[in-house]
C-alpha positions in Angstrom: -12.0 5.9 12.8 -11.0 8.0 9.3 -8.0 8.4 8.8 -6.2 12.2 9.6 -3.7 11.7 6.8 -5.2 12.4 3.3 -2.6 11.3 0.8 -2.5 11.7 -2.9 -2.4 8.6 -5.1 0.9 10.2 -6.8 2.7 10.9 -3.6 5.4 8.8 -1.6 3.7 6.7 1.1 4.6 4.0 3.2 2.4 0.9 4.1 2.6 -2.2 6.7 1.4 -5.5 5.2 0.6 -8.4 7.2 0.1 -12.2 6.0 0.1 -15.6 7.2 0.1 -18.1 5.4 0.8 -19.0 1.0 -2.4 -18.3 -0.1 -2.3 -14.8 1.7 1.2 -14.5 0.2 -0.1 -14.8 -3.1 -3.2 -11.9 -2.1 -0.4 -9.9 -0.6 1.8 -9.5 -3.2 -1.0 -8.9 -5.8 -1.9 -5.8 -4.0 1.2 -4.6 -3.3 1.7 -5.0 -7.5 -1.4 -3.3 -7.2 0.0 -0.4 -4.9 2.6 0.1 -7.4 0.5 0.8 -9.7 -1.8 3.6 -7.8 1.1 5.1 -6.1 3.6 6.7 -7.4 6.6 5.9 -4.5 5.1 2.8 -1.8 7.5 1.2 0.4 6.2 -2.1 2.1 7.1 -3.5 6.0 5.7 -6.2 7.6 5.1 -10.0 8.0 5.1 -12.1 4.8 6.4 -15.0 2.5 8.1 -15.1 -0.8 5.7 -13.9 -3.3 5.8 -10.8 -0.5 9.7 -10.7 -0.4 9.9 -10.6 -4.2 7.8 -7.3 -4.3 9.8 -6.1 -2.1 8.8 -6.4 1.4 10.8 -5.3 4.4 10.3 -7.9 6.7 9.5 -7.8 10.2 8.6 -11.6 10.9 8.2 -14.7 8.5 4.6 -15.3 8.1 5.0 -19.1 9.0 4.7 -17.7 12.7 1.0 -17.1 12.1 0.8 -20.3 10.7 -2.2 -21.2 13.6 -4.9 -23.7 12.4 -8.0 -23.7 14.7 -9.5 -22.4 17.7 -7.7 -24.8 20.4 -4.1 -24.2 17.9 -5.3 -19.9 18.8 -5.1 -20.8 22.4 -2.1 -22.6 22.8 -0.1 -19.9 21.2 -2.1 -17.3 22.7 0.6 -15.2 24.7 3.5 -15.7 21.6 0.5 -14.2 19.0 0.0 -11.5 21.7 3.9 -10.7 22.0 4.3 -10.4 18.1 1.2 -8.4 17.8 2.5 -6.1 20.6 5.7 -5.2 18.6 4.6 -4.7 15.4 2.4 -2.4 16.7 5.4 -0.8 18.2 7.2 -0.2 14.8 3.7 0.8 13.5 3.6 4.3 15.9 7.4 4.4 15.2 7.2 4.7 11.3 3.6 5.7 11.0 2.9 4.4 7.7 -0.6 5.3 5.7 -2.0 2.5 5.5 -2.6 -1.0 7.3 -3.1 -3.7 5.3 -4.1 -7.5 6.9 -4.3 -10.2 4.5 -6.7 -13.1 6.0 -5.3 -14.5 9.0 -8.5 -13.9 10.5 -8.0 -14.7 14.0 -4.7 -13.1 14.5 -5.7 -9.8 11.9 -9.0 -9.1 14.6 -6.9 -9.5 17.5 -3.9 -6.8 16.0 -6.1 -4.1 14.7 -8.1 -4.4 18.3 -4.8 -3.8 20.1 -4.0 -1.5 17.5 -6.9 0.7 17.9 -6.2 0.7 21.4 -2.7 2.0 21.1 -3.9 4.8 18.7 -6.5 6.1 20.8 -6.0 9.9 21.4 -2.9 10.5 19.2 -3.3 12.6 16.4 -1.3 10.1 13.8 -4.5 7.7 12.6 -3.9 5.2 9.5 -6.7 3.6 7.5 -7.1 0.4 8.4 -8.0 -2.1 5.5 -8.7 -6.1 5.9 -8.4 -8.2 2.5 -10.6 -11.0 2.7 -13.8 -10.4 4.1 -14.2 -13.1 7.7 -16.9 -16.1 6.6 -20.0 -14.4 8.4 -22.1 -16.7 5.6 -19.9 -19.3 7.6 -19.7 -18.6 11.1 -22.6 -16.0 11.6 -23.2 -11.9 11.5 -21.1 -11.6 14.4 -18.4 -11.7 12.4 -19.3 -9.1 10.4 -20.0 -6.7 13.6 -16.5 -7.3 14.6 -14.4 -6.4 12.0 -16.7 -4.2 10.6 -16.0 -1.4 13.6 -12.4 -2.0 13.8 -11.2 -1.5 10.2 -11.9 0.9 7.9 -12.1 -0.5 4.7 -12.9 -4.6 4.1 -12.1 -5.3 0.8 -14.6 -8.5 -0.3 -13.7 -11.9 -3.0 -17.2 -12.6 -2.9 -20.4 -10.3 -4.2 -22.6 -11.9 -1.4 -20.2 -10.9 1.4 -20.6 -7.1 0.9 -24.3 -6.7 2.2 -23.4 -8.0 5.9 -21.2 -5.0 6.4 -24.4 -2.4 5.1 -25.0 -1.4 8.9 -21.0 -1.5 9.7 -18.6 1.9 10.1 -16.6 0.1 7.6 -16.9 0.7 3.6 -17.1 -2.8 1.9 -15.6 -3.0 -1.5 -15.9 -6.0 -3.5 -13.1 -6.7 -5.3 -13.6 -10.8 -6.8 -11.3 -13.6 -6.6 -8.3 -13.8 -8.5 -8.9 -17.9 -9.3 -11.7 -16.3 -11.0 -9.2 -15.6 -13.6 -8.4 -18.9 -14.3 -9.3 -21.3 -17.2 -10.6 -24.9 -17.7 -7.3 -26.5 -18.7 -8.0 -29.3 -21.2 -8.4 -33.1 -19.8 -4.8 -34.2 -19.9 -4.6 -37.8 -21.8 -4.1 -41.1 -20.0 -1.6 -42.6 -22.1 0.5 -42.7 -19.0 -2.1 -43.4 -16.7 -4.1 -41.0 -14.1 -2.2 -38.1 -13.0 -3.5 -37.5 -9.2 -2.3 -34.7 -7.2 -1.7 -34.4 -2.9 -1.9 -31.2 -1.7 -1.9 -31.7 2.0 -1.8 -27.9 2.8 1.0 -25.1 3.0 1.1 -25.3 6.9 3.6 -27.2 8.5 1.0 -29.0 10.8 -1.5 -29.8 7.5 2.2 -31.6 6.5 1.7 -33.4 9.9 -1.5 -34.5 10.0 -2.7 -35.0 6.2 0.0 -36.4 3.9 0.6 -39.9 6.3 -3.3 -40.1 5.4 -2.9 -39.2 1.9 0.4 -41.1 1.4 -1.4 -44.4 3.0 -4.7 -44.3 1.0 -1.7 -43.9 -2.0 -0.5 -47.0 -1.6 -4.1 -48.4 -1.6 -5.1 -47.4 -4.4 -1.7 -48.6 -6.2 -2.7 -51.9 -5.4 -6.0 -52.1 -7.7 -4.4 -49.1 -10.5 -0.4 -50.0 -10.5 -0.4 -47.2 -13.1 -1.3 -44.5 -11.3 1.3 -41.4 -10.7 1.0 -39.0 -8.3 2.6 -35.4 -7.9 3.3 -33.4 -4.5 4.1 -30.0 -5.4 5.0 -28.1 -2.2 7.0 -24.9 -1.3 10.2 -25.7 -0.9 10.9 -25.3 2.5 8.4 -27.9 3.4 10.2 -30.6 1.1 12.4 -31.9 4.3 9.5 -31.9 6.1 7.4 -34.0 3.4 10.3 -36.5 2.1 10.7 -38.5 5.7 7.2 -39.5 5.1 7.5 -40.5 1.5 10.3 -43.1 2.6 8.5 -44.1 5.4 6.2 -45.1 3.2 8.1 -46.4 0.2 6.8 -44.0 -2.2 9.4 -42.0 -3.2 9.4 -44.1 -7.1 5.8 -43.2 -7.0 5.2 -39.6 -5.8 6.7 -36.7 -7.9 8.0 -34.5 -4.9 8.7 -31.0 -6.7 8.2 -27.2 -6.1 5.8 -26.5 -8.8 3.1 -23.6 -8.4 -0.2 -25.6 -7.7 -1.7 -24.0 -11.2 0.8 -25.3 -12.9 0.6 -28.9 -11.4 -3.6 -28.7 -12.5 -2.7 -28.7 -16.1 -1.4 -32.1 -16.3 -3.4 -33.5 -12.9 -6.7 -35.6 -13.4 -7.9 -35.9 -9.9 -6.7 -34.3 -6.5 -6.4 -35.5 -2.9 -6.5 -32.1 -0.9 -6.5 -30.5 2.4 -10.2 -28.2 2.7 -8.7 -24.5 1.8 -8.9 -22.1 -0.9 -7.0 -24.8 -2.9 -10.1 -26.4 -3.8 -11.2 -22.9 -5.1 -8.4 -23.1 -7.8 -9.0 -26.5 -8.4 -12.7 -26.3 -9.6 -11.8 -23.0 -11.8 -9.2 -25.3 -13.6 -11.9 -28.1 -13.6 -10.0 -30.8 -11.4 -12.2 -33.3 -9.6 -10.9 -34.9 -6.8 -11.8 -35.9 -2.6 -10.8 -33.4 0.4 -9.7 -33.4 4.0 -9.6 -31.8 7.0 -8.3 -32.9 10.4 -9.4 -31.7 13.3 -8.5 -31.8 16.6 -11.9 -32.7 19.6 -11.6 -28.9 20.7 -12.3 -27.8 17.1 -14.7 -30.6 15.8 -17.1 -29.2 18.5 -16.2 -25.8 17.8 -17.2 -26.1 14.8 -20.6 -28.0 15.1 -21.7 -25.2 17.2 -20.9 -22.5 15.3 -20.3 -23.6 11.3 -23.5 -23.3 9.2 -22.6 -25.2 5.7 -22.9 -28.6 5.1 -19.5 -28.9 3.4 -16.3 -27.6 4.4 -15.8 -27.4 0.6 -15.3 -23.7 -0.8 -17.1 -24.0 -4.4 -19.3 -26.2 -3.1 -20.3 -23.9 -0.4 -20.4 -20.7 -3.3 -22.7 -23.0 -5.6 -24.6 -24.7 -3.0 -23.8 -27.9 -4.4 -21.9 -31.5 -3.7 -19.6 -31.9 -6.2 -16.4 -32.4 -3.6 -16.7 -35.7 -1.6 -15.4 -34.8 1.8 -14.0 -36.3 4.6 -13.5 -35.0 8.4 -12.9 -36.9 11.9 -13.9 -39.1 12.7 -14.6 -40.3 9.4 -11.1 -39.2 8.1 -8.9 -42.2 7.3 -6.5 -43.8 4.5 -9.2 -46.4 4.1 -12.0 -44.1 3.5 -10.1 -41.6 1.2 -9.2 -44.4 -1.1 -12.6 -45.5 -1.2 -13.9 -42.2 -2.3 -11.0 -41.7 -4.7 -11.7 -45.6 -6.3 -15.2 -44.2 -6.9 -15.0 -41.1 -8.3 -12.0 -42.4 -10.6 -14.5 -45.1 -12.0 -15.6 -42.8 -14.8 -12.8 -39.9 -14.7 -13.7 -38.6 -17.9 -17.5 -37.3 -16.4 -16.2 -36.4 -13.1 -13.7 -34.2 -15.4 -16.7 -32.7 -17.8 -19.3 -32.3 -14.4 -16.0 -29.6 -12.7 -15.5 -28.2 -15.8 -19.6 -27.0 -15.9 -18.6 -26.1 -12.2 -16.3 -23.8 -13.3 -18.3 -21.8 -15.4 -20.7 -21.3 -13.0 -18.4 -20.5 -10.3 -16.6 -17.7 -12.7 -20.1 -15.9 -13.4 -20.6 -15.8 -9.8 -16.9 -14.4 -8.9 -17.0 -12.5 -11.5 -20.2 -11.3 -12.9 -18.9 -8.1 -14.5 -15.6 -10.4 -16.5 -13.5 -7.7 -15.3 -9.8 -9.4 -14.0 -8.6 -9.2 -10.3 -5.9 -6.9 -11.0 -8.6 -4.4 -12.0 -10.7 -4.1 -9.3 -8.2 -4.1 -6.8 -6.6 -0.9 -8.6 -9.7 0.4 -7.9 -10.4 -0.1 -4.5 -6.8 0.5 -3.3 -7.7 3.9 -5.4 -11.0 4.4 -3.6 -8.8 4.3 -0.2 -7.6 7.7 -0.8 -10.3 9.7 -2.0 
């Protein structure tokens, strides 16, 4: 499985870089900063978003055609996922870069580097395969583990406690930390012009679909009892066509702030958050942001996920800290009427809810980061590791 190509960190290399979906663009682009930094001459090709284009990335695809929530979602675009696979692969053995890198994208990530493997089998030309964020075996089960730890070379870890499950795998696990871990409490913002409550229905177009009607109807409910309330929808801006159809369907456009700002941005000034179950929620209890969170999904992965998911909350700090902090909702309890009934109770006292995620916070940065060192560090260090 080691690589045949030992490359010095000065020399000229070339690397393929796959991710699919914004908060892999934002991991993808941090490491290729990171690249920069370890190599003297990296160029990038691959599949990607902006953060990715801005570092330079040759693009092969757009990464919104990985955009696949779910197991049944997997299925559906099974042979399309197989197709793109099969030609990047193809310009893979064509420019025979030093490295792989796949960003998340779990599903899709173990499928390519099977296929992969399979087309590298008895040439001489081998790359190092490296997966950045480590698949949810504390989630999903060991079996995880077992799978990517025999296809790639290298998994590079955002949590301590995911390290250990690859101890009996061919691959070298490297923990690296989160880069929310980063972040700061940002103060309480005032009320003087009312409670600042953010959507964030997802970066997907289908999480557009499904969530904001939900979030955009329990709006509107709790306007009727808290006329003062604003609310902000910051969203990429390729999705804003897709989001402002809904906000006139529903009359809102007066009371939802539609913009493109970056999500850690929109925390400073946001009290509470309605959001979509992701990494999101991550960023939102480092900045100390309270708030209720969603998930659809569809019958195929409700029971899919009752089999095989071992938390009791889909809630990532929650599920770090083993705690309940996140009121959650899911089918078939997901509705407008129950997400404005957890939102009218948790903004009964908004002021503790604020303090109780701002404790949260510490806690969650000692665990990310137990050492204090930043992101940017550690992930020098491990793309450094790669080529010793």
């Amino acid at each position: 499985m080691k690589s045949q190509r030992n490359t010095s960190p000065a020399s000229s290399i070339s690397a393929f870089i796959l991710a699919g979906e914004a908060s892999g663009d934002r991991l993808a682009a941090r490491l290729m900063e990171a690249g920069g930094q370890v190599f003297e001459d990296i160029s990038w090709f691959g599949v990607g978003g902006p953060k990715m284009d801005a570092c330079g990335l040759e693009k092969l695809a757009d990464m919104e055609v990985l955009s696949i929530i779910g197991f049944g979602d997997a299925l559906r675009h099974l042979r399309a996922l197989t197709r793109l696979a099969d030609e990047l692969i193809d310009a893979i053995l064509a420019r025979q870069p030093e490295y792989i890198f796949t960003i998340d994208s779990k599903g899709f990530s173990l499928r390519f580097a099977k296929r992969l493997r399979r087309a590298l089998e008895g040439r001489s030309y081998q790359p190092k395969l490296v997966h950045m964020v480590a698949p949810t075996v504390w989630a999903w089960g060991a079996w995880r583990a077992k799978k990517f730890g025999q296809l790639f070379d290298h998994i590079f870890c955002l949590f301590p406690f995911e390290v250990p499950f690859f101890a009996s795998e061919p691959a070298k696990a490297i923990f690296i930390g989160h880069p929310d871990a980063d972040g700061k409490v940002r103060p309480m913002p005032d009320r003087d012009r009312g409670i600042h409550i953010l959507l964030l229905p997802g970066s997907r177009t289908a999480e557009i679909e499904r969530h904001l009607p939900l979030m955009l109807e329990a709006s509107e409910r709790l306007l009727q009892n808290h006329p003062d309330l604003r609310f902000s929808l910051p969203l990429l801006p390729h999705l804003h066509k897709q989001a402002a159809p809904f906000l006139t369907k529903f009359s809102l456009q007066e009371r939802v702030n539609l913009n493109d700002n970056s999500v850690d941005k929109a925390f400073e000034r946001a009290h509470f958050i309605i959001a979509s179950s992701g990494t999101v929620t991550l960023e939102a209890a480092i900045a100390g942001v309270p708030g209720v969170v969603i998930y659809h999904l569809s019958w195929i992965n409700r029971i899919f996920a009752k089999l095989f998911f071992k938390p009791k909350t889909p809630v990532l700090p929650d599920i770090i800290l083993g705690t309940r902090a996140y009121p959650f909702l899911i089918p078939p309890d997901l509705s407008a009427d129950n997400i404005a009934l957890l939102a009218e109770q948790n903004l009964q006292d908004i002021t503790a809810k604020n303090a109780e995620i701002a404790r949260m916070s510490k806690q969650l940065k000692s665990e990310l980061s137990p050492d204090g060192q930043p992101f940017d560090i550690r992930l020098v260090s491990a793309l450094r590791a790669l080529s010793s």
